[in-house]
N, C-alpha and C positions, 0 to 999 in steps of 0.2 A: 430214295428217289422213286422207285415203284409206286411206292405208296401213297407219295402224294402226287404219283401220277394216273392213281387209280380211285385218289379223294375226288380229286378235279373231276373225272370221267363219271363219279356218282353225284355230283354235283348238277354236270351238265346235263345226266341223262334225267335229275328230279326236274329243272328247269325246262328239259325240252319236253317229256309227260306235261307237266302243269298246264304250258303253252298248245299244247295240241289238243290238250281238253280245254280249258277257256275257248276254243274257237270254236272248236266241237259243238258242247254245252251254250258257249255266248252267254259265258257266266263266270266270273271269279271265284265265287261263293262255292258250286258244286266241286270245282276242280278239288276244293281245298279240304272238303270233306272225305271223297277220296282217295288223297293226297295222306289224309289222317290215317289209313289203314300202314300206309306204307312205315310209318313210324312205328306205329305196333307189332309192324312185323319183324323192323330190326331189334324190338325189344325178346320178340320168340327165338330171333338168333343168339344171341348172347346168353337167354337160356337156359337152351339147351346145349349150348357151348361149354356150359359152366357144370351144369347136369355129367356131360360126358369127357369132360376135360382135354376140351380140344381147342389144339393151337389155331388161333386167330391169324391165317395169313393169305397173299395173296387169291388163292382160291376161294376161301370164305370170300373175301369183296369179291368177286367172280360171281359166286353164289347169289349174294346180295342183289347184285344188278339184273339177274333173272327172275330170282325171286320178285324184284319192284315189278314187274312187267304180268305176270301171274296175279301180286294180289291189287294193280290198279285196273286189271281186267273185271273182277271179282267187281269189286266197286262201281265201277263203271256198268255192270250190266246191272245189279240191283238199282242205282240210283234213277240208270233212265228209263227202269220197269217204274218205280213209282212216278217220275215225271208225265208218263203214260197212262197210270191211274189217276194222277191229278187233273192231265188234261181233259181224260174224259168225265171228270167234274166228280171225281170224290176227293171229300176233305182230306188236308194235309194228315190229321192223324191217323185216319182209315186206309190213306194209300201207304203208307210207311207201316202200319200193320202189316197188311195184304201184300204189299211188294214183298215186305221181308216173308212171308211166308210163301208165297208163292216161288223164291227164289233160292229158298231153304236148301233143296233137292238138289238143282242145278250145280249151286256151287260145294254144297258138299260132295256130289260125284266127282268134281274138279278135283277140288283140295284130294279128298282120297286117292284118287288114281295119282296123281303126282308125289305126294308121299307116298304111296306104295310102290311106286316108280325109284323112288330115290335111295330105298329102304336097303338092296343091295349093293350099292354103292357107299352109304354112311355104314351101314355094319364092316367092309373090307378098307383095311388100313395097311396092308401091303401095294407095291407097286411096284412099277418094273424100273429097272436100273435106267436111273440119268431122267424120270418121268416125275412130276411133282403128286404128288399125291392127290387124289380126287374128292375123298371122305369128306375134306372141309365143306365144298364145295355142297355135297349132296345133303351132310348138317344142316347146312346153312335154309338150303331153300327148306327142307323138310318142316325142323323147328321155327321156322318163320309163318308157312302157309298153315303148319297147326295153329299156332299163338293169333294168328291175323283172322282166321277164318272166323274163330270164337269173336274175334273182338270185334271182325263187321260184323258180323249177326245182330249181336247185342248194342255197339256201340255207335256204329254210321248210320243208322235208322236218328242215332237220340242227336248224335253230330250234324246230322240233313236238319233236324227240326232246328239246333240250335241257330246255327247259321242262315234257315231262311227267316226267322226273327231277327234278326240282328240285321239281313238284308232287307225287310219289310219295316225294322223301326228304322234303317241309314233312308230309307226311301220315303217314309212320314216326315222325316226330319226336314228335308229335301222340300218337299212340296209348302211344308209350312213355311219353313225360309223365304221361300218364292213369293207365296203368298203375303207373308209381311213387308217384302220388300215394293210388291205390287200395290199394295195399301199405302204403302209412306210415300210412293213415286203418286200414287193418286189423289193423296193429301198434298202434297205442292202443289202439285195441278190445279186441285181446287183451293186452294190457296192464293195463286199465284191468278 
């Protein structure tokens, strides 16, 4: 019962992130690219889970849903550093260069200090009587903003470019549409 009362609750809280960035952004597309880190980082969960052979419970999902808040932070401040370079009118591949570098630093400080943060916490696997165990918990975030951190770096720069192609060819597509329909409505006309 816990646990699919703690599915529901990571459910609701990827759905209320997505929501608050789409309004944010006034984009579908960005959310969903940030949105991508958050996958990668349950994959650094499991891991290093499996690394240190640790029971997968309550606390780990506990973990998890801290962790989602940490690496959609992450995301969020490189995606809207390059938005910021594009607007000030450099190309999409030189601002996705230059964001990812220029944000290198920033979020590797992050990632480090919270893994260093969590370091004694995952290493101690005693606890006090009638108390659940913390370790999962401090696993979880740790092995996730390591796995996640690497894969924005390298991976949400190539994620952002994919997706605004695919929103620039849904938006050719669109215009064209328009345009042959505005043709065929005009050929009646001059028909008729």
């Amino acid at each position: 019962e816990a646990q699919k009362q703690v599915i529901f609750n990571l459910l609701i809280a990827l759905v209320m992130i997505y929501v608050v960035m789409a309004a944010v952004f006034e984009s579908l597309m960005l959310p969903a690219a940030i949105m991508s880190g958050v996958l990668f980082s349950v994959f650094g969960v499991f891991w290093l889970f499996w690394l240190t052979g640790t029971e997968f419970n309550i606390m780990a999902f506990i973990g998890i849903l801290v962790l989602m808040g940490v690496v959609v932070n992450n995301g969020i401040v490189m995606i809207e550093h390059i938005n910021n370079l594009r607007r000030r009118g450099l190309p999409r591949t030189e601002a996705l260069i230059e964001g990812s570098r220029e944000r290198l630093r920033p979020i590797m400080m992050t990632m480090g200090t919270a893994i260093l943060a969590m370091i004694p916490i995952a290493l101690s696997t005693k606890t006090a009587e009638g108390m659940p165990p913390y370790y999962p918990m401090a696993r979880a975030i740790a092995g996730g903003l390591a796995f996640s951190t690497v894969v924005s770096l390298l991976f949400l720069p190539t994620i952002y470019a994919m997706l605004d192609d695919l929103r620039m060819g849904s938006g050719n597509l669109v215009r064209r549409a328009r345009m042959n329909r505005a043709q065929r409505r005009d050929a009646k006309a001059a028909a008729a």
